[in-house]
mmCIF file of the N, C-alpha and C atoms, coordinates in Angstrom:
data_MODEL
# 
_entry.id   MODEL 
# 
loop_
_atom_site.group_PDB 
_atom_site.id 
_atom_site.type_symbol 
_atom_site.label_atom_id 
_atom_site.label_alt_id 
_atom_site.label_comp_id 
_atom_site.label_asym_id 
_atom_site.label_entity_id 
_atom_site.label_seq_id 
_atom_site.pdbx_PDB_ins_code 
_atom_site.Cartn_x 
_atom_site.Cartn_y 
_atom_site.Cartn_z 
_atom_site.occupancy 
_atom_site.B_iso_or_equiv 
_atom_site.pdbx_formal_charge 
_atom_site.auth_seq_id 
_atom_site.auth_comp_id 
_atom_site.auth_asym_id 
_atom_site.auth_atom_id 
_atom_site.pdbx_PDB_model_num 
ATOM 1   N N  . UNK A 1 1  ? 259.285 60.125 -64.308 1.00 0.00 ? 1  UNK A N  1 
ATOM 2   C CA . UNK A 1 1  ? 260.056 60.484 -65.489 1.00 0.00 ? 1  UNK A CA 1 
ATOM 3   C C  . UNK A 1 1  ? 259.206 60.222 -66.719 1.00 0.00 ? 1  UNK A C  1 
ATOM 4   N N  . UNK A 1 2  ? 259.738 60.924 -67.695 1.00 0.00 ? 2  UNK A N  1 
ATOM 5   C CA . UNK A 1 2  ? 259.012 60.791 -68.919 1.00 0.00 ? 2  UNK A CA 1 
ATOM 6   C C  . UNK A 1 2  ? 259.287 60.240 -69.897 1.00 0.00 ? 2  UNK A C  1 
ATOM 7   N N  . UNK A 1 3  ? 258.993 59.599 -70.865 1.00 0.00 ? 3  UNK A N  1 
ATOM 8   C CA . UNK A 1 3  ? 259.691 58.367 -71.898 1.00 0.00 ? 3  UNK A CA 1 
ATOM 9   C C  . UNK A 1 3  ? 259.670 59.758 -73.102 1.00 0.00 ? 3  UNK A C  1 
ATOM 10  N N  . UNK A 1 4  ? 261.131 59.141 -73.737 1.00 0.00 ? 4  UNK A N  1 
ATOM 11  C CA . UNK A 1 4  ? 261.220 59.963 -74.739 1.00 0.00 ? 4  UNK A CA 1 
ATOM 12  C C  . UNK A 1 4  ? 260.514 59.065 -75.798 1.00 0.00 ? 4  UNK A C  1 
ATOM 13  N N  . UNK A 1 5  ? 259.654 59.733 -76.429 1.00 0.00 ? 5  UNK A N  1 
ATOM 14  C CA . UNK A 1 5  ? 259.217 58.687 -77.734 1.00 0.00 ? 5  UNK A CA 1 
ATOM 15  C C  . UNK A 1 5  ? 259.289 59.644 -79.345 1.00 0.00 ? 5  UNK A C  1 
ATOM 16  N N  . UNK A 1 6  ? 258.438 58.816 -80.504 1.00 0.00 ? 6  UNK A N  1 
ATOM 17  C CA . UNK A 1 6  ? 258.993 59.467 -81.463 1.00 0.00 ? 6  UNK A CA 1 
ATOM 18  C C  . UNK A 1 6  ? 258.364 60.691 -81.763 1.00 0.00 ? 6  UNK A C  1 
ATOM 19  N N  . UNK A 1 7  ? 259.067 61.463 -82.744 1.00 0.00 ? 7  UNK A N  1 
ATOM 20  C CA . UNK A 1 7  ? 260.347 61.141 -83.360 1.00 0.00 ? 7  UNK A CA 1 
ATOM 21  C C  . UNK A 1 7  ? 262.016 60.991 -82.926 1.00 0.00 ? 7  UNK A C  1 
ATOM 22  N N  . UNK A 1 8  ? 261.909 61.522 -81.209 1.00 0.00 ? 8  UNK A N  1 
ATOM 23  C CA . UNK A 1 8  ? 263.285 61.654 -80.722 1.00 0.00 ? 8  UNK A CA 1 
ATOM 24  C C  . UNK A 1 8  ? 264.068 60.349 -80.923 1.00 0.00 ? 8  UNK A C  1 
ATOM 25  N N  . UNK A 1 9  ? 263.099 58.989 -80.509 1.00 0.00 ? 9  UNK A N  1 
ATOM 26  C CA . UNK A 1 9  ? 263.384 57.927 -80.537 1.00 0.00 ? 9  UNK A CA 1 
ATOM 27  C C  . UNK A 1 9  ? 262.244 56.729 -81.112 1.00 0.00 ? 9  UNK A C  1 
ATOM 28  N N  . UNK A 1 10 ? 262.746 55.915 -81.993 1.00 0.00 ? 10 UNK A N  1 
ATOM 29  C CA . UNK A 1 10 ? 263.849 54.984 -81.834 1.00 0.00 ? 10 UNK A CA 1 
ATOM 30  C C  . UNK A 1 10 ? 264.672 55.691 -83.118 1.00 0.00 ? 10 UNK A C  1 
ATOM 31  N N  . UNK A 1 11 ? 265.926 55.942 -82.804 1.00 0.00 ? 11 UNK A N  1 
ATOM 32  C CA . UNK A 1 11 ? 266.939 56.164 -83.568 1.00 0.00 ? 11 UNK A CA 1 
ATOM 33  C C  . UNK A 1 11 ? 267.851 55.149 -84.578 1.00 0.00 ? 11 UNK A C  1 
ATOM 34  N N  . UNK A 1 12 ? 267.928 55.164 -85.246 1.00 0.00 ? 12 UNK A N  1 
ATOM 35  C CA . UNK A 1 12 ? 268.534 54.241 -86.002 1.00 0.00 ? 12 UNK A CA 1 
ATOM 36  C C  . UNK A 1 12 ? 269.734 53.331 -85.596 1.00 0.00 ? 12 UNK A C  1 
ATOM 37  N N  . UNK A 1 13 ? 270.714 54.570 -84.971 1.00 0.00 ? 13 UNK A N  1 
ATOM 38  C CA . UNK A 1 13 ? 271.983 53.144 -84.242 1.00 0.00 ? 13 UNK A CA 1 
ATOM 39  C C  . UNK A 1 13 ? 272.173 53.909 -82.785 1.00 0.00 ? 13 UNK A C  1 
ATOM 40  N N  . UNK A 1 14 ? 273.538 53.698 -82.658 1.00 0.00 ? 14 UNK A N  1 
ATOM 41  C CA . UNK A 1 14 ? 274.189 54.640 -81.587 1.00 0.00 ? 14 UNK A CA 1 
ATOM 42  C C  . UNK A 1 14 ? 274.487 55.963 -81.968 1.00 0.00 ? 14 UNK A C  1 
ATOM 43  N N  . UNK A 1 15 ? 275.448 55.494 -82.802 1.00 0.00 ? 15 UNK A N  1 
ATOM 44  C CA . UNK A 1 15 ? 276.095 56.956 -83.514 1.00 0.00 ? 15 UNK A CA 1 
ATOM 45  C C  . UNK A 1 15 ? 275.747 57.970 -84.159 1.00 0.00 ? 15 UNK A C  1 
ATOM 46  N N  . UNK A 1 16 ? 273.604 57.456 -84.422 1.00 0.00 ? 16 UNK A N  1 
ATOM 47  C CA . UNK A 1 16 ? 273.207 58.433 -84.971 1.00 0.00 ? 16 UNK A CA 1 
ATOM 48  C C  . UNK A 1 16 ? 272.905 59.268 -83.543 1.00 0.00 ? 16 UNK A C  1 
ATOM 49  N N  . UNK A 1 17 ? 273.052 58.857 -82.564 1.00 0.00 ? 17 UNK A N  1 
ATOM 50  C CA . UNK A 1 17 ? 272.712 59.656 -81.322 1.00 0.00 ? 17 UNK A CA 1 
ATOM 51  C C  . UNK A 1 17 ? 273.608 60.843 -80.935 1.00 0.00 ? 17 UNK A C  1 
ATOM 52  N N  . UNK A 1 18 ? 275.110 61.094 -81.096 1.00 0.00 ? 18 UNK A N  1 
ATOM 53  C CA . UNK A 1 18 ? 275.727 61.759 -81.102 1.00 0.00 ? 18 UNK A CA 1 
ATOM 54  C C  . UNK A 1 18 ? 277.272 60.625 -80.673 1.00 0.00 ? 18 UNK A C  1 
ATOM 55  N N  . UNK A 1 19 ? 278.073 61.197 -79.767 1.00 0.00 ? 19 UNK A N  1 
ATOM 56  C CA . UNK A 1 19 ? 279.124 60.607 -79.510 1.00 0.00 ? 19 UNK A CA 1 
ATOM 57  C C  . UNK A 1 19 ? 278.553 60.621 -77.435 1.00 0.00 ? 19 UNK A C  1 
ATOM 58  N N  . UNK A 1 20 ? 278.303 61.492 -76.957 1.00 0.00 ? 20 UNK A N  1 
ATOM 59  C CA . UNK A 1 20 ? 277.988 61.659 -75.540 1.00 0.00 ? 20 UNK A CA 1 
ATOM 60  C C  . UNK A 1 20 ? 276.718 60.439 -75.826 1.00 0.00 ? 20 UNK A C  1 
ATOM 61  N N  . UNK A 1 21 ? 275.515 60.808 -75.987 1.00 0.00 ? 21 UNK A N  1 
ATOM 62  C CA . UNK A 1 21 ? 274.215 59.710 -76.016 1.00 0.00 ? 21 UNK A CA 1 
ATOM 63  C C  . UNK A 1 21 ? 274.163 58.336 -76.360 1.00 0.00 ? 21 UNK A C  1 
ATOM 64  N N  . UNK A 1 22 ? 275.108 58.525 -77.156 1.00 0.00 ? 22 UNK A N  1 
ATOM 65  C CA . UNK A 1 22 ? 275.400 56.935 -78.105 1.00 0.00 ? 22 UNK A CA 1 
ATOM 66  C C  . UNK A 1 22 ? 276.090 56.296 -77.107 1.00 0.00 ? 22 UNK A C  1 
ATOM 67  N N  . UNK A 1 23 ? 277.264 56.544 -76.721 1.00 0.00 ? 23 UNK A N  1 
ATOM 68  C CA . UNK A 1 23 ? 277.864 55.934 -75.453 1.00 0.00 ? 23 UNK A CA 1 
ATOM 69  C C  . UNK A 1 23 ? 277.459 55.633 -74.497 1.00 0.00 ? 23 UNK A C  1 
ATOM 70  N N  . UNK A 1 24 ? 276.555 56.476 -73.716 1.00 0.00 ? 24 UNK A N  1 
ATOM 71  C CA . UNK A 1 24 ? 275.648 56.355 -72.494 1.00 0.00 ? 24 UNK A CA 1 
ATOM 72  C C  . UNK A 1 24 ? 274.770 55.181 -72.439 1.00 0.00 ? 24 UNK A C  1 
ATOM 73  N N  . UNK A 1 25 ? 274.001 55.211 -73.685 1.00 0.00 ? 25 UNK A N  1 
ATOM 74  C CA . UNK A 1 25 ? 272.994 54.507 -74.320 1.00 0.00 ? 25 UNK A CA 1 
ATOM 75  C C  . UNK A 1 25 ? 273.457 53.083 -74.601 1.00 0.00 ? 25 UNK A C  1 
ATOM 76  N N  . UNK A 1 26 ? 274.938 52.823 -74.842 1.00 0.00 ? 26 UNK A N  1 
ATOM 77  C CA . UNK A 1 26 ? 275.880 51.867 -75.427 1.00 0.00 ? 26 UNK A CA 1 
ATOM 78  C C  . UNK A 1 26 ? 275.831 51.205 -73.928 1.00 0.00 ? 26 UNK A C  1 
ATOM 79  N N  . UNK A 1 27 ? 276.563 52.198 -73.038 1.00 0.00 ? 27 UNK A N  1 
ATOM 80  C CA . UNK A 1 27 ? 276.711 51.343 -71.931 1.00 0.00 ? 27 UNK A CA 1 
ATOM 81  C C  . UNK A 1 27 ? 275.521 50.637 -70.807 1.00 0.00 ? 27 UNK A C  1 
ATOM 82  N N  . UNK A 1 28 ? 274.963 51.615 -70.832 1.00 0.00 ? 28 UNK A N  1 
ATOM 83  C CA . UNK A 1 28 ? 273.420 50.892 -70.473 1.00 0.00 ? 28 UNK A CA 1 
ATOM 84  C C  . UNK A 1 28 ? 273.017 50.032 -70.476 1.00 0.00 ? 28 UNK A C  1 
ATOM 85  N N  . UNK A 1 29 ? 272.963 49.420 -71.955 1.00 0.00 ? 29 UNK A N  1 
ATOM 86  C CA . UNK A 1 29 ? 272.307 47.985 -72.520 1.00 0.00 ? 29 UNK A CA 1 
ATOM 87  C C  . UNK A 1 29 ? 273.611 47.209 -71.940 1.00 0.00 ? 29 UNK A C  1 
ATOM 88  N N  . UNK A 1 30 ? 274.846 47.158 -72.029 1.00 0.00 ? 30 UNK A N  1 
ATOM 89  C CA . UNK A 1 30 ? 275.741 46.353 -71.630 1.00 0.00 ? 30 UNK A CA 1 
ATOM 90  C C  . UNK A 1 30 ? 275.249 45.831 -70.419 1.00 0.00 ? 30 UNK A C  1 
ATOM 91  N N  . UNK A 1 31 ? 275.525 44.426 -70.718 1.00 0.00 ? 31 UNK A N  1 
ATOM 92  C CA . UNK A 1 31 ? 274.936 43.562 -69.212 1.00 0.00 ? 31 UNK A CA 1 
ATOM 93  C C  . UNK A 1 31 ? 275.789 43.826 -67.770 1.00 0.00 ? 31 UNK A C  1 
ATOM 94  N N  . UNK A 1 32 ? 276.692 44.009 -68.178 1.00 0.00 ? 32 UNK A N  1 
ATOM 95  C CA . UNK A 1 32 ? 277.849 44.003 -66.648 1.00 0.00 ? 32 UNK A CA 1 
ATOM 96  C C  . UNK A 1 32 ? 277.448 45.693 -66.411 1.00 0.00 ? 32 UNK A C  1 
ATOM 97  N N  . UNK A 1 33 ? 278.157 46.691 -67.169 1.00 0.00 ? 33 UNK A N  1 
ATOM 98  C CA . UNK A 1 33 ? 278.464 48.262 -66.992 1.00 0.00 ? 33 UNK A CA 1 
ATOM 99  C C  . UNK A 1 33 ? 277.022 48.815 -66.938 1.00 0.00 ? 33 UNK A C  1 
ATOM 100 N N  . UNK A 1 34 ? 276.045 48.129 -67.499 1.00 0.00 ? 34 UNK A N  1 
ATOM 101 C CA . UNK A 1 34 ? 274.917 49.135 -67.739 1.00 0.00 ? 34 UNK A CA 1 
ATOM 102 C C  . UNK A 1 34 ? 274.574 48.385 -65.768 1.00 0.00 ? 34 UNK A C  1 
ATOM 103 N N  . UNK A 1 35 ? 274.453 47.030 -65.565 1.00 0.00 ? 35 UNK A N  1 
ATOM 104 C CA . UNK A 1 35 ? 273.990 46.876 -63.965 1.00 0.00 ? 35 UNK A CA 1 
ATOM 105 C C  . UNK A 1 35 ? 274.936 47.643 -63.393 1.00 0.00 ? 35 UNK A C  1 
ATOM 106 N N  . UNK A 1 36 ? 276.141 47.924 -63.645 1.00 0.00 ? 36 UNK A N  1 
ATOM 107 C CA . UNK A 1 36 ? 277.193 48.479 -62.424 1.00 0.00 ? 36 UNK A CA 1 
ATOM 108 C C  . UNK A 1 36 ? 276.401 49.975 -62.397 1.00 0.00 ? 36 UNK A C  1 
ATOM 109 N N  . UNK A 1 37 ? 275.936 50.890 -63.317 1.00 0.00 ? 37 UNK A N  1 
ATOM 110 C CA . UNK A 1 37 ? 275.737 52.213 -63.228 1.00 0.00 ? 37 UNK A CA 1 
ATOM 111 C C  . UNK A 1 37 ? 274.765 52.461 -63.238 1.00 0.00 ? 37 UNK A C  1 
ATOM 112 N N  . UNK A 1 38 ? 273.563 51.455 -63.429 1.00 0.00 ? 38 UNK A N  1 
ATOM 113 C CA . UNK A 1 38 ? 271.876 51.618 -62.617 1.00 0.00 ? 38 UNK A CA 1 
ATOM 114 C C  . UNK A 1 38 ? 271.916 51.080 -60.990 1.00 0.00 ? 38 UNK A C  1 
ATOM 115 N N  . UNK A 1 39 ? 272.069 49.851 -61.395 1.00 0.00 ? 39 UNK A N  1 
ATOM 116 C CA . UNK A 1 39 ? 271.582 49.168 -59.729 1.00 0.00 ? 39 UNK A CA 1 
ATOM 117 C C  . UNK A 1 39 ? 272.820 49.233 -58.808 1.00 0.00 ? 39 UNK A C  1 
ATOM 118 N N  . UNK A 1 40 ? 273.909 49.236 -58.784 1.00 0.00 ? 40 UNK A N  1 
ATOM 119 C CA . UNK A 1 40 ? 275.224 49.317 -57.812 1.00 0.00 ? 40 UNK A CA 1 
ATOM 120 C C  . UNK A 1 40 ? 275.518 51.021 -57.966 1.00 0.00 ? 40 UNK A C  1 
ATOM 121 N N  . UNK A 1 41 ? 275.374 51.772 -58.988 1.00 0.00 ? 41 UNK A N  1 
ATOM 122 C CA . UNK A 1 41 ? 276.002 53.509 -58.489 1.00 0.00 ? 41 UNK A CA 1 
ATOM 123 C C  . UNK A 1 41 ? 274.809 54.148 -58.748 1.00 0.00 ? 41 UNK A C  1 
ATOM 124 N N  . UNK A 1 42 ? 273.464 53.452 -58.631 1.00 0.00 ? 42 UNK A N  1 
ATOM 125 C CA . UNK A 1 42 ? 272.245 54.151 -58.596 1.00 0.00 ? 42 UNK A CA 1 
ATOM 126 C C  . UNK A 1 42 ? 272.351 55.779 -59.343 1.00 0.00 ? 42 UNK A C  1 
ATOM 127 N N  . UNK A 1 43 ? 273.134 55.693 -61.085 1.00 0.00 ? 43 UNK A N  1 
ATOM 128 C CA . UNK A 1 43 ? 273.418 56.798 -61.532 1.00 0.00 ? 43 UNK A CA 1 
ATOM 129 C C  . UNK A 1 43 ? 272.415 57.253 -62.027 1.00 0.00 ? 43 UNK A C  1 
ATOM 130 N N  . UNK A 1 44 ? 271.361 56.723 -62.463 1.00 0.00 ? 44 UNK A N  1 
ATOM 131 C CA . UNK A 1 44 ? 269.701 57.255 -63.109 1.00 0.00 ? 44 UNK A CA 1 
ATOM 132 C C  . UNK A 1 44 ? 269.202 58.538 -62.016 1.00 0.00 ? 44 UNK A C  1 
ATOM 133 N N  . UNK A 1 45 ? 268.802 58.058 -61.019 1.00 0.00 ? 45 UNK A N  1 
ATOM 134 C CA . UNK A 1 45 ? 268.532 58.959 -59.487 1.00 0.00 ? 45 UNK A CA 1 
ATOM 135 C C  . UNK A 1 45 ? 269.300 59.870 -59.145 1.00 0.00 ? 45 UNK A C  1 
ATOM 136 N N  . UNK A 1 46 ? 270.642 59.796 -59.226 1.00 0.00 ? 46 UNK A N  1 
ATOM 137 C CA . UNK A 1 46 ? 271.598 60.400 -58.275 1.00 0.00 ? 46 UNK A CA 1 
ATOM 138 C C  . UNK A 1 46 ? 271.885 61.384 -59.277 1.00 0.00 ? 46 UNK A C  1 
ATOM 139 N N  . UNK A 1 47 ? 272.182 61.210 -60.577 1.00 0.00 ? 47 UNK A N  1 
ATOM 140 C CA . UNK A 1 47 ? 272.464 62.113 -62.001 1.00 0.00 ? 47 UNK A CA 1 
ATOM 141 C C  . UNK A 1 47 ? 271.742 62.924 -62.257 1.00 0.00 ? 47 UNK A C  1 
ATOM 142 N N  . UNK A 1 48 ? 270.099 62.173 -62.764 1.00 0.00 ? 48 UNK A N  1 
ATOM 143 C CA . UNK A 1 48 ? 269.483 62.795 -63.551 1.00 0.00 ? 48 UNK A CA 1 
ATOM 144 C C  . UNK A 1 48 ? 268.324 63.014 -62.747 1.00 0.00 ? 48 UNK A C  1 
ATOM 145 N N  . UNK A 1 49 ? 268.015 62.741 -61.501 1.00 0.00 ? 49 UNK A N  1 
ATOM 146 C CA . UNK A 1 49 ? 266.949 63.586 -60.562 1.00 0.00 ? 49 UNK A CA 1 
ATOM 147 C C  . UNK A 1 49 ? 267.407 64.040 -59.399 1.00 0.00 ? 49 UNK A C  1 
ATOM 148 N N  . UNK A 1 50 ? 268.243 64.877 -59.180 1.00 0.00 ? 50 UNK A N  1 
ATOM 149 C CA . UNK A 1 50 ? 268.597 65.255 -58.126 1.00 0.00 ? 50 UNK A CA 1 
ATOM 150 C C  . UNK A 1 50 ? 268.034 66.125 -57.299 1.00 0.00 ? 50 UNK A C  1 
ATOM 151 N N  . UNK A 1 51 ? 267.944 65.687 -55.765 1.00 0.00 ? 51 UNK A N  1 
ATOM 152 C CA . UNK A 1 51 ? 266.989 66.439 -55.280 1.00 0.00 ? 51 UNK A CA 1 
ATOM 153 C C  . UNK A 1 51 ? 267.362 67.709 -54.793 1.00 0.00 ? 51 UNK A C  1 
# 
């Protein structure tokens, strides 16, 4: 995968991300929801590289 870098990012907050990205992005960093939807529903892989 490829790192988004600037100017796409680093963005100023969440909300300058939109309402969909900002949230995603929101939950991610969250310590509990962001582990439940990387490492327990392996959603990075299963979402966004599907084979």
């Amino acid at each position: 995968m490829e790192g988004v870098l600037p100017p796409s990012f680093p963005v100023v907050s969440y909300e300058a991300m939109g309402k969909e990205m900002g949230s995603l992005f929101r939950a991610l960093k969250d310590p509990e929801q962001g582990v439940e939807m990387v490492i327990d529903n392996n959603m990075l892989i299963e979402q966004y590289c599907p084979i």
